[in-house]
Every structure is written in structure tokens, then in C-alpha cells.
C-alpha positions as CSV (number, residue, x, y, z in Angstrom):
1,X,42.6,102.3,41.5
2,X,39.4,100.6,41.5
3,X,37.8,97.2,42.7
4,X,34.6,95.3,41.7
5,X,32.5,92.8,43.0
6,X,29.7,89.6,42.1
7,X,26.5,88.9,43.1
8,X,23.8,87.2,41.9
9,X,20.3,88.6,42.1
10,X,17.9,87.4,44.3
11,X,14.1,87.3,45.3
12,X,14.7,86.6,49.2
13,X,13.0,89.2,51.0
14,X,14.7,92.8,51.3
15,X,13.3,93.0,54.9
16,X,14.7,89.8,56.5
17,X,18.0,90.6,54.6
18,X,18.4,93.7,56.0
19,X,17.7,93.2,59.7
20,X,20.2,90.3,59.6
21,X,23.0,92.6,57.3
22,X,22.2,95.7,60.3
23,X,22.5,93.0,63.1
24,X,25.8,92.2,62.3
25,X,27.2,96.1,61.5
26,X,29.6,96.7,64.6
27,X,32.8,99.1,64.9
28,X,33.2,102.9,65.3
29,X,33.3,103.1,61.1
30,X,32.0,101.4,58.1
31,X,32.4,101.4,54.4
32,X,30.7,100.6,51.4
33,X,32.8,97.6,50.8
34,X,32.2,95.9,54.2
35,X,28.8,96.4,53.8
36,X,28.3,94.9,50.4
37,X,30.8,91.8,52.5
38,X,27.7,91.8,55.2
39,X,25.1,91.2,52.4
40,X,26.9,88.5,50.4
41,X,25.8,86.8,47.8
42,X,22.5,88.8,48.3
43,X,22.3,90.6,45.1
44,X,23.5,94.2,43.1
45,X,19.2,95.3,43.8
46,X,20.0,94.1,47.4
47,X,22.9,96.7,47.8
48,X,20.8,99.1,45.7
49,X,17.8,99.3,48.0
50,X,19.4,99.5,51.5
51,X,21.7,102.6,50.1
52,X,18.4,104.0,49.4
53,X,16.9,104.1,52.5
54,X,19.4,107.0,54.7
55,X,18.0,109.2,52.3
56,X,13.9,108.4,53.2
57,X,14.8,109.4,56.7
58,X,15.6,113.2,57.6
59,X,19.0,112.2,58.9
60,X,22.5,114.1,58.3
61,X,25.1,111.1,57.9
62,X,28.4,113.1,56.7
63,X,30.0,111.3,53.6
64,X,27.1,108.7,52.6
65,X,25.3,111.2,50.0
66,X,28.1,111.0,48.0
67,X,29.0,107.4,48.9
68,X,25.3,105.6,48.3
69,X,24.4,107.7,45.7
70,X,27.4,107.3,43.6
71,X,26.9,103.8,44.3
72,X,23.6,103.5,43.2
73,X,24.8,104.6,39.7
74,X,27.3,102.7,39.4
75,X,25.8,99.1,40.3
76,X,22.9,100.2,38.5
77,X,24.8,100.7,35.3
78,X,26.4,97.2,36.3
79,X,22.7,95.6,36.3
80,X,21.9,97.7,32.8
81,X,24.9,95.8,31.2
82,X,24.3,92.4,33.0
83,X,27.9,92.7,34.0
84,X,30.3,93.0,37.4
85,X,29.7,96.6,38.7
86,X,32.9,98.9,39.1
87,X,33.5,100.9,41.8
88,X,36.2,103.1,42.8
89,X,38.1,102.5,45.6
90,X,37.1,105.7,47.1
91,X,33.5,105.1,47.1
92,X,34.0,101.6,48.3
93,X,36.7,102.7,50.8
94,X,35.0,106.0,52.6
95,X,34.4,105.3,56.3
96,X,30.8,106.6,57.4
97,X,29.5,106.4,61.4
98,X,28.5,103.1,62.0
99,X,26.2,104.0,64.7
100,X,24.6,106.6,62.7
101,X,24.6,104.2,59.8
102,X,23.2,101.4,61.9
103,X,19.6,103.9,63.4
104,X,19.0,104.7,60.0
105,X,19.0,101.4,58.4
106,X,16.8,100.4,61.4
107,X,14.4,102.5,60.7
108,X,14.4,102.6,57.3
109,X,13.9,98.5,58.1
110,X,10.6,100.0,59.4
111,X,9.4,101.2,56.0
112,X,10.7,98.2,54.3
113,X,8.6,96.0,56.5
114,X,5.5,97.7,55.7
115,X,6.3,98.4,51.9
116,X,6.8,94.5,51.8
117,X,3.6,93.4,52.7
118,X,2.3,94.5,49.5
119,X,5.4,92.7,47.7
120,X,4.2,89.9,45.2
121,X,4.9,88.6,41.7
122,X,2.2,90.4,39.3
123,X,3.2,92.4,35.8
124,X,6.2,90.1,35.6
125,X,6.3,90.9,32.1
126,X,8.1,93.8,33.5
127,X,10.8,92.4,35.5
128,X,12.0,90.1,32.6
129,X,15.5,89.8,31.7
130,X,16.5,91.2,28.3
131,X,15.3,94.6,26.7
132,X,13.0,95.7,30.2
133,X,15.6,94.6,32.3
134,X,17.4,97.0,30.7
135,X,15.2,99.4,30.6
136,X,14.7,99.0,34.6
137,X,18.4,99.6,34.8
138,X,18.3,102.9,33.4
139,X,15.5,103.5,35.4
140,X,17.9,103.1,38.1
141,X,20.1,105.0,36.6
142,X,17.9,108.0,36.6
143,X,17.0,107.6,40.1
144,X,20.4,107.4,41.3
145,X,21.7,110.9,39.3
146,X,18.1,112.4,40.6
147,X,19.7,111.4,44.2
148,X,22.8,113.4,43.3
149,X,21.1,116.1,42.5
150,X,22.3,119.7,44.3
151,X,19.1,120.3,46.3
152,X,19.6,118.6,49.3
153,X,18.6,121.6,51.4
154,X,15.3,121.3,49.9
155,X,12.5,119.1,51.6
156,X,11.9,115.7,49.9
157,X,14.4,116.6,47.5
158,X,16.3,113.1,48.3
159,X,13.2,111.6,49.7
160,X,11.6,111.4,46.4
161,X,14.2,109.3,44.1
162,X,14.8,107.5,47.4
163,X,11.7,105.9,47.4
164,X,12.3,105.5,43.5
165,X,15.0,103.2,44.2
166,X,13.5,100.8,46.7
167,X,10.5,100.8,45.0
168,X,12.5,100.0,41.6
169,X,15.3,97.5,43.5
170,X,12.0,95.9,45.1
171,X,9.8,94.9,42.5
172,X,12.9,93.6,40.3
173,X,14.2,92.1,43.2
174,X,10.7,90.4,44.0
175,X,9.8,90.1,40.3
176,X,6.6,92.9,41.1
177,X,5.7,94.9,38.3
178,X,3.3,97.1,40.1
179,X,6.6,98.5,42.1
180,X,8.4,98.8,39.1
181,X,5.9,101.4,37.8
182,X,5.5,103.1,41.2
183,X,9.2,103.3,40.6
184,X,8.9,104.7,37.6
185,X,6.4,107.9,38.7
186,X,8.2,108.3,41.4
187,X,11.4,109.3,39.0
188,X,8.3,111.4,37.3
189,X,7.0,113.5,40.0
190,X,10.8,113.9,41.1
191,X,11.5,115.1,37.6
192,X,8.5,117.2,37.8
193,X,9.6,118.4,41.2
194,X,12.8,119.8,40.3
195,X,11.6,121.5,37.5
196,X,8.9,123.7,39.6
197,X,12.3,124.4,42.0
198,X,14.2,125.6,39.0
199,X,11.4,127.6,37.7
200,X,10.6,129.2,40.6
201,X,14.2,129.6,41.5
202,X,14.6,131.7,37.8
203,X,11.4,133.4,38.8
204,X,12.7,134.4,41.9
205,X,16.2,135.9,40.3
206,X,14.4,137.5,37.2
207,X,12.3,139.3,39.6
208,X,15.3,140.3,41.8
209,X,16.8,141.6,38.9
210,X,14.4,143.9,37.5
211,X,14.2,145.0,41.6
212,X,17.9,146.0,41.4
213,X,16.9,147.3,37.4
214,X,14.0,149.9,38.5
């Protein structure tokens, strides 16, 4: 079974949005779905961003990994086809500790607040509907899979396309084309970061290997 969902995008500020959608979390549990309720008609980038931030923050929240990340792919193929995003009921259903939930929005609201400040319209060529829009979406895209990535144990491993994310969700949100590139290298130096941990991750078994050999 699965379920979908409408919003429009918007260019209200992330921050504001966000203190009033954490304000008004309550209960032992939360899913996806209530949360997307919370934030209304506030946008698929609005979703997008605050599922991004757990994963700036070295918190353990059992479930949302999965949850949020899959997410993140999924409404960001949604704004790549300018159409309704489709999510499984699983995803959308998954209960995930409020409380838990609720600290690390707050201080993820932290970074927002800050990240805002240097929020404006500039390089709106790149936040245009059409062809970048599109482009921007599989931006996204990328960022959400690097999320997903097996290397959670590994420092900044979900730290890094995080911040890709917000940075992408804000300036397309806020029609700021200096975010979108930051967004962009940030997907880069993840890209880049990965690779060094799978090279040196082969390095490490070749030389185990010709250990065991001699």
C-alpha cells in the first residue's frame, strides 16, 4: 500500500517554520506522516530540510535513518518530476521517539537560525523552474542516496550530505543560488569523502591479505 501527499513550495523562512512545526510535536511517538500534517501546506523543500537536520547532530534516533532518508529521496524525486511525491506507507507510518525527535530538531533549529542569516535571493537563475529546477532535484536526489549510504559508523559520514540537503532545500526554498552551489560541493567533498574511505578500506584488506599470503 502506499499514500501521497500536496504541497506547494514556499519561500517563508525554514527557521520560523520549524520552531512552530517542533512546538506543536507532543506524544510518546511520531511518524513521518504526522509530521509532514504539522508542517502543512509548508512545502516538499520544507519536509526535505527538517529530515536533514537529525543527521547534523551526533545523535542515535532508532528508525529515522531509514525513515528521513528514504524520505528525502523520494520527495526529492517528487520535486524532479514537478509532481505529488509517493511514499510508502511504511516510511510514512514508522513511529520514531518524539522526545528524542523533538531535542534534535531543536537543535538543529540552532544551525538553521544561524545558516539563515545569510539566506537571500542572489544567482536566482539557479533556482528557476524548468531544466535547473530539475537539475536541483537530482541534486537532491544524490544527497539523499549519499545519506543512505552504509558508513554511518564513520564520522561526518551523514553529517556531510546532511548539510547538502539543507543547504540545497534552503536556497530553492529561499530562491538563493549561492546555497544551491554550497549544496552542490557539499555532495562533492561527500563524494570525494567516500571514495578516500573505500580506498583506504581496499588498501587496508590488500595489505591484510598479502600479511596472511607471506
Amino acid at each position: 500500500m502506499t499514500d501521497s501527499s500536496t504541497f506547494s513550495d514556499t519561500r517563508q523562512g525554514f527557521a520560523a517554520a520549524l520552531t512552530d512545526t517542533i512546538g506543536r510535536i507532543d506524544g510518546d511517538k511520531i511518524t513521518l506522516r504526522r509530521l509532514m500534517d504539522l508542517i502543512g501546506e509548508q512545502g516538499l523543500l520544507m519536509i526535505s530540510g527538517l529530515a536533514s537536520l537529525p543527521f547534523l547532530l551526533p545523535v542515535s534516533i532508532p528508525g529515522v535513518s531509514t525513515v528521513f532518508g528514504l524520505a528525502i529521496v523520494l520527495i526529492a524525486v517528487a520535486i524532479t518530476l514537478n509532481r505529488m511525491p509517493w511514499l510508502p506507507r511504511r516510511v510514512l507510518d514508522r513511529e520514531l521517539p518524539a522526545e528524542k525527535l523533538r531535542a534534535a530538531l531543536e537543535r538543529g533549529a540552532g544551525i538553521v537560525v544561524r545558516i539563515e542569516r545569510f539566506v537571500r535571493p542572489r544567482l536566482t537563475g539557479l533556482t528557476t523552474p524548468g531544466a535547473v529546477a530539475r537539475f536541483n532535484g537530482l541534486m537532491l536526489i544524490l544527497a539523499g542516496v549519499l545519506l543512505m549510504a552504509p558508513f554511518g559508523f564513520v564520522p561526518f559520514s551523514n553529517t556531510l550530505p546532511g548539510i547538502a540537503v539543507l543547504l540545497l532545500s534552503l536556497g530553492m526554498m529561499q530562491r538563493d543560488g549561492a546555497m544551491v552551489i554550497a549544496g552542490y560541493a557539499f555532495n562533492v567533498i561527500t563524494m570525494v569523502y567516500f571514495g578516500v574511505l573505500i580506498w583506504l578500506a581496499w588498501k587496508a584488506g590488500t595489505g591484510v591479505t598479502q600479511y596472511l599470503g607471506g
